[in-house]
C-alpha positions, -999 to 999 in steps of 0.1 A, spaced: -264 -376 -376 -254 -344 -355 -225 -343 -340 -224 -338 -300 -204 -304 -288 -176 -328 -278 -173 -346 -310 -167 -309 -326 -141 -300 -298 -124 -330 -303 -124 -330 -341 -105 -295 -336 -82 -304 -315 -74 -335 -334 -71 -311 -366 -47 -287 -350 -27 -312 -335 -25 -329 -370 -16 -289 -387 9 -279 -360 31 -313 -361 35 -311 -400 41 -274 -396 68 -281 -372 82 -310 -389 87 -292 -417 94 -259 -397 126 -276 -378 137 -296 -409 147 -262 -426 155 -245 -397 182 -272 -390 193 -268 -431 195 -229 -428 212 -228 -399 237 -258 -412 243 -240 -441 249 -211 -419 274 -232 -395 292 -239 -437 296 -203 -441 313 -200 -407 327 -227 -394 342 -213 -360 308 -202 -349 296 -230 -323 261 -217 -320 255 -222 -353 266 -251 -349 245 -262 -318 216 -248 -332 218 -267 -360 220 -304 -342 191 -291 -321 166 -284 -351 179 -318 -366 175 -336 -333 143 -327 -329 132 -327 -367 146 -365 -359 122 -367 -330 92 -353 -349 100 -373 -382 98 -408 -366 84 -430 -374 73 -430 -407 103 -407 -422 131 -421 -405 125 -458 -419 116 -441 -453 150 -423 -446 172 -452 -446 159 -468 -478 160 -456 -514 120 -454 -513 116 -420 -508 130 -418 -546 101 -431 -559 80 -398 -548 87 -379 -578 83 -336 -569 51 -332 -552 45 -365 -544 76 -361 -520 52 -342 -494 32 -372 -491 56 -392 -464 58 -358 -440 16 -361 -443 11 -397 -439 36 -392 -407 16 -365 -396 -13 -386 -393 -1 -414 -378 11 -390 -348 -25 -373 -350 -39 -409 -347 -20 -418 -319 -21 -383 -305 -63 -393 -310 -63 -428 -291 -48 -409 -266 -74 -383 -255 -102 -396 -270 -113 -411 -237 -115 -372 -218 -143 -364 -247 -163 -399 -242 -178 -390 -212 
């Protein structure tokens, strides 16, 4: 079976979209800790500060909703080390799903 030029476009985008969330989900999750731990070191510096809630708010954003339930029960214990990456994936591809349902209607045409 060959795959139709739209079929490869939207497979791409699909794939980049699925990259570029857990990129940034990860991305703003350690922004927000370096610039928190950066606030620690100097407490009287509000844009530190500021910066910080904004990374978290929108690592927040980015991590629902998979993480944030995951967050608020002692399961993400059971992911030992490496296996720890697996809930910022699986989240990543229910957004990319989603994100999928979305547009796949534009490339059925």
């Amino acid at each position: 079976m060959k795959l139709s030029k739209r079929s490869k476009k939207l497979a791409l985008i699909v794939a980049v979209f699925f990259f570029a969330h857990l990129i940034l989900q990860f991305g703003f999750l350690l922004w927000g800790f370096a610039t928190g731990m950066a606030h620690f070191d100097n407490p009287n510096d509000n844009t530190l500060e500021t910066k910080s809630k904004l990374y978290l708010n929108i690592y927040t954003v980015l991590s629902f909703p998979l993480l944030s339930v995951l967050d608020r029960m002692p399961l993400l214990d059971i992911f030992p080390s490496f296996f720890g990456y697996i809930p910022f994936i699986l989240n990543s591809a229910l957004w990319t799903l989603v994100f999928y349902f979305l547009i796949r209607k534009r490339f059925e045409r």
